[in-house]
C-alpha positions as CSV (number, residue, x, y, z in Angstrom):
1,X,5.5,1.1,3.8
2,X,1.8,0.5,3.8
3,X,-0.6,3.0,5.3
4,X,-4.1,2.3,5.7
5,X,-7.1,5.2,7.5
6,X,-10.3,4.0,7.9
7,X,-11.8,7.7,9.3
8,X,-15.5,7.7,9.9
9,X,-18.1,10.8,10.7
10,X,-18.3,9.3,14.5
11,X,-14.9,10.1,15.4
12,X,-14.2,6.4,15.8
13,X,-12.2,5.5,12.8
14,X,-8.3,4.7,13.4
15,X,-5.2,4.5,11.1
16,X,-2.8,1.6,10.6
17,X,0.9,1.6,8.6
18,X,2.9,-1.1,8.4
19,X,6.7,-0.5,7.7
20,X,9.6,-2.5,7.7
21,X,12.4,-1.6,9.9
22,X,15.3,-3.0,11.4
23,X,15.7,-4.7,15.1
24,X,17.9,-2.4,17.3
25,X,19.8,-5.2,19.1
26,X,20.2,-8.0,16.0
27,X,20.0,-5.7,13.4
28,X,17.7,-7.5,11.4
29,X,14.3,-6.6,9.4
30,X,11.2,-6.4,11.3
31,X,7.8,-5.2,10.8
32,X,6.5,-2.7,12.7
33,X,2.2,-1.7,13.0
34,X,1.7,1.5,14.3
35,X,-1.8,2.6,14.5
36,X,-3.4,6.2,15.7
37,X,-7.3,6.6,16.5
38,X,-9.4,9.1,14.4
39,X,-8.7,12.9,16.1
40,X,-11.6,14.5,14.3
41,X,-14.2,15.0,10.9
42,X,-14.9,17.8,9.0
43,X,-18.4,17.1,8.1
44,X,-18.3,19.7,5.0
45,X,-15.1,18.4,3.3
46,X,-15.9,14.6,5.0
47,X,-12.6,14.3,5.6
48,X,-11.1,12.6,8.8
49,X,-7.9,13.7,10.5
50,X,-5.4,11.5,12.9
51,X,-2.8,14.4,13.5
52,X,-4.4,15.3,17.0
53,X,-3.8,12.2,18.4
54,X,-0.1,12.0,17.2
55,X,1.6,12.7,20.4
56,X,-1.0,11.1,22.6
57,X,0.6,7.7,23.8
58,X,-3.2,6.3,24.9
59,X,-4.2,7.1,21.2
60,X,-1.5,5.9,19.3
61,X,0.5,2.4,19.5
62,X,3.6,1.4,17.8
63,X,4.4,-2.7,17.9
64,X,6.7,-5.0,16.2
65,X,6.1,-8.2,14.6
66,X,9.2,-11.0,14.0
67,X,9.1,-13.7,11.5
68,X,7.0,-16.5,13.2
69,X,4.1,-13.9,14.1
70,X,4.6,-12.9,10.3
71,X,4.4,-16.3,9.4
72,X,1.4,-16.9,11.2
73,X,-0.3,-13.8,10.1
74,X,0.0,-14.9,6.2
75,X,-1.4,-18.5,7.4
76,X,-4.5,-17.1,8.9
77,X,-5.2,-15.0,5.5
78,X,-4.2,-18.6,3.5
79,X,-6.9,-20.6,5.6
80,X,-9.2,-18.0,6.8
81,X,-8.1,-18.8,10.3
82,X,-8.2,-16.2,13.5
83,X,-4.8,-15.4,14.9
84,X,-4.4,-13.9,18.3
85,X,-0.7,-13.1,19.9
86,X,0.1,-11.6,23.1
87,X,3.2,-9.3,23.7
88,X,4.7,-8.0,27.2
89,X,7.0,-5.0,27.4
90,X,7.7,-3.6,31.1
91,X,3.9,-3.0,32.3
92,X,2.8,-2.7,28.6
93,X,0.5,-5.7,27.6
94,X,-0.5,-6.1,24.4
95,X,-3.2,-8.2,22.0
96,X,-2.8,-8.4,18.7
97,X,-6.0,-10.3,16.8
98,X,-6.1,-11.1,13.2
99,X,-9.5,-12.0,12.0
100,X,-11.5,-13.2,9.1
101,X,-14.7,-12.3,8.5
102,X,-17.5,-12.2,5.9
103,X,-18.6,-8.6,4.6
104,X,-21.9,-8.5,2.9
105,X,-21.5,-6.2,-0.7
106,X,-23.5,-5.8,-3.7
107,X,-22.5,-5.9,-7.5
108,X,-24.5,-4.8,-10.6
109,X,-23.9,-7.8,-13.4
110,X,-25.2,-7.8,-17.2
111,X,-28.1,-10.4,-17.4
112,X,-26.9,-12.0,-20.9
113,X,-30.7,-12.9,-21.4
114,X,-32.3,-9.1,-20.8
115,X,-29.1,-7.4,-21.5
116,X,-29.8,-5.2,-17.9
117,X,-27.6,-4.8,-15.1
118,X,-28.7,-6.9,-12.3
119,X,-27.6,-6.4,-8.7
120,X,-26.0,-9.3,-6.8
121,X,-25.6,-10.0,-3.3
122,X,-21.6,-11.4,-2.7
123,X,-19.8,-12.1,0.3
124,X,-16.4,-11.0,0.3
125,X,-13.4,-12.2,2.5
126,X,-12.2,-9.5,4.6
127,X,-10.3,-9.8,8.0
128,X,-10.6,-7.2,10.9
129,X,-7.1,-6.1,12.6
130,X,-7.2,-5.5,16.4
131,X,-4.8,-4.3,19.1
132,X,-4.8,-3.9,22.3
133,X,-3.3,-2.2,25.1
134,X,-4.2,-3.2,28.8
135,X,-7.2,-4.9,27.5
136,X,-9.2,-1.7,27.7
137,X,-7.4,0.7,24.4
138,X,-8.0,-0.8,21.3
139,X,-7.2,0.1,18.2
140,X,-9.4,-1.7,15.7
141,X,-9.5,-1.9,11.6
142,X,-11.6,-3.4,9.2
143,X,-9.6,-4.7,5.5
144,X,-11.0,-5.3,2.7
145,X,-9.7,-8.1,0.1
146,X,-7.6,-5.8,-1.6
147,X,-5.5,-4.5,1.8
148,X,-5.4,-7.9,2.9
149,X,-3.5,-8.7,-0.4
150,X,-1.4,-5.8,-0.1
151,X,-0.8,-6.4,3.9
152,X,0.3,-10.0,2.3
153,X,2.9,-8.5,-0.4
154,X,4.4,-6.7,2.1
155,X,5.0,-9.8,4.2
156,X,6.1,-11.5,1.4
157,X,8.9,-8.4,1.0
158,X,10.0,-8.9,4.2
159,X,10.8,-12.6,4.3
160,X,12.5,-12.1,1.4
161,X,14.6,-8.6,3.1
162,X,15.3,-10.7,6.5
163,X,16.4,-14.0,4.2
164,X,18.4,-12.1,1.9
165,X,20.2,-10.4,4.9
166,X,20.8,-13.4,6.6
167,X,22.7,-14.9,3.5
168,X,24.5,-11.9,2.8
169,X,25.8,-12.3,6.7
170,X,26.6,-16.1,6.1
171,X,28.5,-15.7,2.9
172,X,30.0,-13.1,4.9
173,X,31.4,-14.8,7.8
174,X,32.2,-18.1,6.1
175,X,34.7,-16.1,3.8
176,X,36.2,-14.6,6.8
177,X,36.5,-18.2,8.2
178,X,38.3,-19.6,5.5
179,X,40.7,-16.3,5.1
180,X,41.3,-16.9,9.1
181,X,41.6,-21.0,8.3
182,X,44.2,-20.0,5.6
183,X,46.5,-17.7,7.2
184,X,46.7,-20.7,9.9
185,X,48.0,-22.8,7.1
């Protein structure tokens, strides 16, 4: 499980965690985003908090992601590409955007020559993490390089859960078909 909150002193900040779980129906791993919008601030401790949006289904959205959608998701970090992809459950409609973009920072570096730390403007590659929910409630996030990485790992985890299952089934059933193939015999 990965959990990412992004909480902000405007009340606008929202929370995402990714978790790997199993499909009801096949049985198989799937990732699940769920993602909660920013419930309040406490401007002495500047601390955010989500838990008063918990139970509120218009501030809080659960989807899952199969393999392809993964697979797409870990080509658009690779190539710096956008990724947009639609689901449709009963009268839910859904947008899910993936997308990079360039945040400005700043770095101090030792100048070599005066032996003073020097600051630098850098660009670094960060994506920003949409959904949305009847085109009107969207849950947004920005990641840094570092949570992209991680969101990546955990990808990687998965593929490696859902093929490892899927082998364990195979072996599985093609020892049952040659027991069943030699009791015919």
């Amino acid at each position: 499980m990965l959990s990412i909150y992004k909480p902000n002193k405007n009340n606008t900040g929202c929370a995402f965690q990714f978790q790997i779980g199993r499909d009801k129906k096949s049985e198989e791993h799937i990732l699940f985003i769920s993602a909660i919008l920013q419930s309040g601030w406490d401007d002495k401790a500047r601390v955010g908090s989500f838990k008063g949006n918990a139970g509120d289904p218009e501030k809080s959205i659960n989807v899952k992601l199969g393999e392809f959608e993964l697979g797409a998701i870990k080509s658009s970090i690779k190539n710096r590409q956008p990724y947009s992809t639609f689901h449709q459950h009963e009268s839910n409609q859904t947008t899910i955007r993936f997308t990079p973009w360039d945040k400005p920072s700043k770095t101090s570096i030792l100048n070599p020559k005066t032996k003073k730390l020097e600051e630098q403007s850098l660009i670094l590659p960060a994506f920003g993490l949409t959904i949305t929910r009847h085109g009107n409630n969207t849950f947004r996030i920005g990641l840094e390089p570092g949570e992209v990485e991680s969101i990546n790992a955990l990808i990687d985890f998965y593929f490696h859960k859902l093929y490892d299952q899927r082998l364990r089934k195979q072996i599985i059933e093609l020892k049952k078909r040659k027991e069943e193939r030699e009791k015919e015999e």
